[in-house]
C-alpha positions as CSV (number, residue, x, y, z in Angstrom):
1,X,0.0,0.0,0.0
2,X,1.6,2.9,-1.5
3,X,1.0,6.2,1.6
4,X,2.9,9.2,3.0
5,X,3.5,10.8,6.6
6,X,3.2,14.6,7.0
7,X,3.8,16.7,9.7
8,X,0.8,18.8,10.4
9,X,-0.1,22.1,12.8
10,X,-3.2,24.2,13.6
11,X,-4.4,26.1,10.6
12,X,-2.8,23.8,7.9
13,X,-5.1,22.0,5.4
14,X,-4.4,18.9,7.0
15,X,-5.3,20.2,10.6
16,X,-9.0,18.9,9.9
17,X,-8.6,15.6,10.4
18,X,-6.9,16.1,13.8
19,X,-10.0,17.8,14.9
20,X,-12.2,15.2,13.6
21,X,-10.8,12.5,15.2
22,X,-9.0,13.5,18.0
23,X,-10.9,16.3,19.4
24,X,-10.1,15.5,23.0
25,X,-6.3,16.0,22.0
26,X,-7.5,19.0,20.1
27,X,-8.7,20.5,23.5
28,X,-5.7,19.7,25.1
29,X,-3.7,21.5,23.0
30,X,-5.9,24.8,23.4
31,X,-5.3,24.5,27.0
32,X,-2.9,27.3,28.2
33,X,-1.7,25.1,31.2
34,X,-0.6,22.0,29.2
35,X,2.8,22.5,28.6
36,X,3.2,19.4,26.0
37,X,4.7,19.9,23.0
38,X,2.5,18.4,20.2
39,X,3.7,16.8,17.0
40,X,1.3,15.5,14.8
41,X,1.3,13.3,12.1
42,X,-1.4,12.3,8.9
43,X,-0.9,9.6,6.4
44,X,-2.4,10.0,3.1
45,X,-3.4,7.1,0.9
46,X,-1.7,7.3,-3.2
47,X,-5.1,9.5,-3.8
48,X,-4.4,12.1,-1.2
49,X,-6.9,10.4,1.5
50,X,-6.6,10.5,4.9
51,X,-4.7,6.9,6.3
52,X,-3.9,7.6,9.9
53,X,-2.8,10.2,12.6
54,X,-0.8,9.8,15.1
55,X,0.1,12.8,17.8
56,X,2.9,12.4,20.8
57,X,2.7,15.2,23.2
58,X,6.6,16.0,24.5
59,X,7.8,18.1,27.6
60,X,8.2,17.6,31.1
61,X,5.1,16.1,31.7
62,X,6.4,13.0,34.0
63,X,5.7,12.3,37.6
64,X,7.6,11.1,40.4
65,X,11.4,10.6,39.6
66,X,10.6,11.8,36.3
67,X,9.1,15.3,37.4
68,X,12.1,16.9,35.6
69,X,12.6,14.5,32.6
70,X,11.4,14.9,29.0
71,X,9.1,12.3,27.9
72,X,6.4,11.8,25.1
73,X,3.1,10.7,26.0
74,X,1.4,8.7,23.1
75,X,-1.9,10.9,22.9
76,X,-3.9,9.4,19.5
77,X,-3.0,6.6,17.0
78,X,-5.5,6.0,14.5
79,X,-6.0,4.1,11.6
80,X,-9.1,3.5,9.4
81,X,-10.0,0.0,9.0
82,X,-9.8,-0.2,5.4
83,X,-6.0,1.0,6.0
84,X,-4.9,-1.3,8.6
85,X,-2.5,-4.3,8.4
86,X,-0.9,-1.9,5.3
87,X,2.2,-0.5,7.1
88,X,0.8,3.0,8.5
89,X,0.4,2.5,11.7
90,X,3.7,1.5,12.1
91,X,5.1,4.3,10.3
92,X,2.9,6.8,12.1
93,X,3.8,4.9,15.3
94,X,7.7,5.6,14.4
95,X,6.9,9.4,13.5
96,X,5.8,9.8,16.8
97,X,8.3,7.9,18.5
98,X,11.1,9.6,16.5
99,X,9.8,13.1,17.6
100,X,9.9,12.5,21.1
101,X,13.6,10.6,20.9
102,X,14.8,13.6,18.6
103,X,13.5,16.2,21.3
104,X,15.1,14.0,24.1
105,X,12.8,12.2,25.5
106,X,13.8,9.2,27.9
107,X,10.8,7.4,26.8
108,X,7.2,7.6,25.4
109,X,4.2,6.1,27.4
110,X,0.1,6.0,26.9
111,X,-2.4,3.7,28.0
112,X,-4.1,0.6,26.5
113,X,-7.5,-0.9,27.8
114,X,-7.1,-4.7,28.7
115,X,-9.4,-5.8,26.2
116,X,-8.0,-4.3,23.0
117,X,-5.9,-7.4,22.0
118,X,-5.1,-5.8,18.4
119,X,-3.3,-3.0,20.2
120,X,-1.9,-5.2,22.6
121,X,-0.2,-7.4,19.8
122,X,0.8,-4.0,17.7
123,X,2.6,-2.4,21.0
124,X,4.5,-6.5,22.3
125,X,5.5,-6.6,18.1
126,X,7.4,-3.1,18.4
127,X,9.3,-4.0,22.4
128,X,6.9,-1.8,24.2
129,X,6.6,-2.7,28.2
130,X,3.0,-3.4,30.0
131,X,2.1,-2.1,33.4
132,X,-1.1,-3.5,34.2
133,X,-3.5,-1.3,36.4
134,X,-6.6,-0.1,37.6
135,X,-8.3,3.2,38.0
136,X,-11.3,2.4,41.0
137,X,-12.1,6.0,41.2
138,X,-13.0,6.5,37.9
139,X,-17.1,6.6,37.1
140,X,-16.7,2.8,36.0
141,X,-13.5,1.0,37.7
142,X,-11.3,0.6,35.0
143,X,-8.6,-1.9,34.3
144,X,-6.2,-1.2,32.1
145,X,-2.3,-0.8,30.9
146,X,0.2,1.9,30.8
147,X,2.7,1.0,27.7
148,X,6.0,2.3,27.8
149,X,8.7,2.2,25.1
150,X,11.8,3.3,26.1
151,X,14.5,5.8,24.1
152,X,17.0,3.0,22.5
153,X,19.9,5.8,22.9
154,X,18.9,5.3,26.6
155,X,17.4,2.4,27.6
156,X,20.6,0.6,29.0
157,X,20.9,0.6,32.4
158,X,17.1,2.0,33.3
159,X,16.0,1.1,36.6
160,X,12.3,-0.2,36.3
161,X,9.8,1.3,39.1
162,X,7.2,-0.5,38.4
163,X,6.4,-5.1,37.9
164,X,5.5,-5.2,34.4
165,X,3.7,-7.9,32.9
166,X,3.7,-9.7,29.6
167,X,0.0,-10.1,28.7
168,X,-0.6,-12.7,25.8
169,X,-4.6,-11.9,25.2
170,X,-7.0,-9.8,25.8
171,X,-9.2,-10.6,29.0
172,X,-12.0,-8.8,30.5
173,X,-12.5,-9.0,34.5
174,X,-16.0,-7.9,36.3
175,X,-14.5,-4.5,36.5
176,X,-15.1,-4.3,32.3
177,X,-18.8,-3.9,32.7
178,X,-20.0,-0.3,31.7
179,X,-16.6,0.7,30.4
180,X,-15.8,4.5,28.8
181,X,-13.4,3.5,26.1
182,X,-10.0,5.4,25.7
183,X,-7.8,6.0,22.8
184,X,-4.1,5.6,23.5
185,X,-2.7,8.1,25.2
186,X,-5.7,9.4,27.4
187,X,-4.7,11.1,30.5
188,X,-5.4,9.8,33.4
């Protein structure tokens, strides 16, 4: 499948498709208190159609030991289902990940739900790390993973805070019942 990545930005002629299917991200990005950088990415089919997205936010918007650290944070990968299994979501995948480790990032996380085995297998394929949790407080209790890939300039010799796990399906537990979806990368 013959496609091509472009870098997009507000007010662009390919900044339409960001707003139509990642208007959550969208409104993250007008927020004057985020302090991500965004870098945004559509695919276009051989005809000019939209393929994909993908968007990484980048700053210092880690926690804990990583307060001070640049990372990425995964906000929106999508690909239409007449596109996937073609090559784009990796490449859109490897945009993103390439802006975050060209701005310095130590690594790029998001999260996954449990049950999205097609993800799952995507993000195992590509050396990404699973930390399972669970989010009680939210409206539904949620189960779900944070995904982590790692810079490869830097990934020697990282201490790992958390146990992560190596799921090999997707499962659903009684906590699935009722679930808001999320799109890689929502904030929690």
């Amino acid at each position: 499948m013959r496609y091509r990545v472009i870098q997009t930005q507000s007010g662009d002629g390919l900044w339409r498709h960001i707003e139509r299917h990642s208007p959550q991200t969208v409104g993250y990005m007008a927020d004057p208190n985020d302090e991500g950088d965004y870098q945004c990415f559509v695919a276009l089919d051989a005809q000019g159609r939209f393929a994909g997205l993908s968007i990484v936010a980048i700053g210092r918007l880690g926690f804990g030991p990583l307060a001070d650290r640049t990372v990425g944070c995964l906000e929106n990968i999508f690909v239409p289902m007449p596109y996937r299994r073609g090559g784009i979501g990796s490449a859109l995948f490897e945009k993103a990940l390439d802006a975050a480790w060209q701005a310095g990032a130590v690594h790029v996380w998001w999260t996954i739900d449990y049950e999205n085995s097609a993800a799952i297998a995507f993000y195992l394929s590509r050396g990404a790390v699973f930390i399972a949790e669970e989010d009680p407080a939210a409206d539904h209790p949620e189960q779900y993973y944070t995904v982590v890939v790692a810079n490869p300039d830097r990934r020697a010799g990282m201490p790992s805070a958390h146990k992560t796990v190596q799921p090999t399906r997707a499962s659903r537990s009684p906590l699935d019942k009722n679930r808001k979806s999320r799109t890689a990368g929502s904030r929690r």
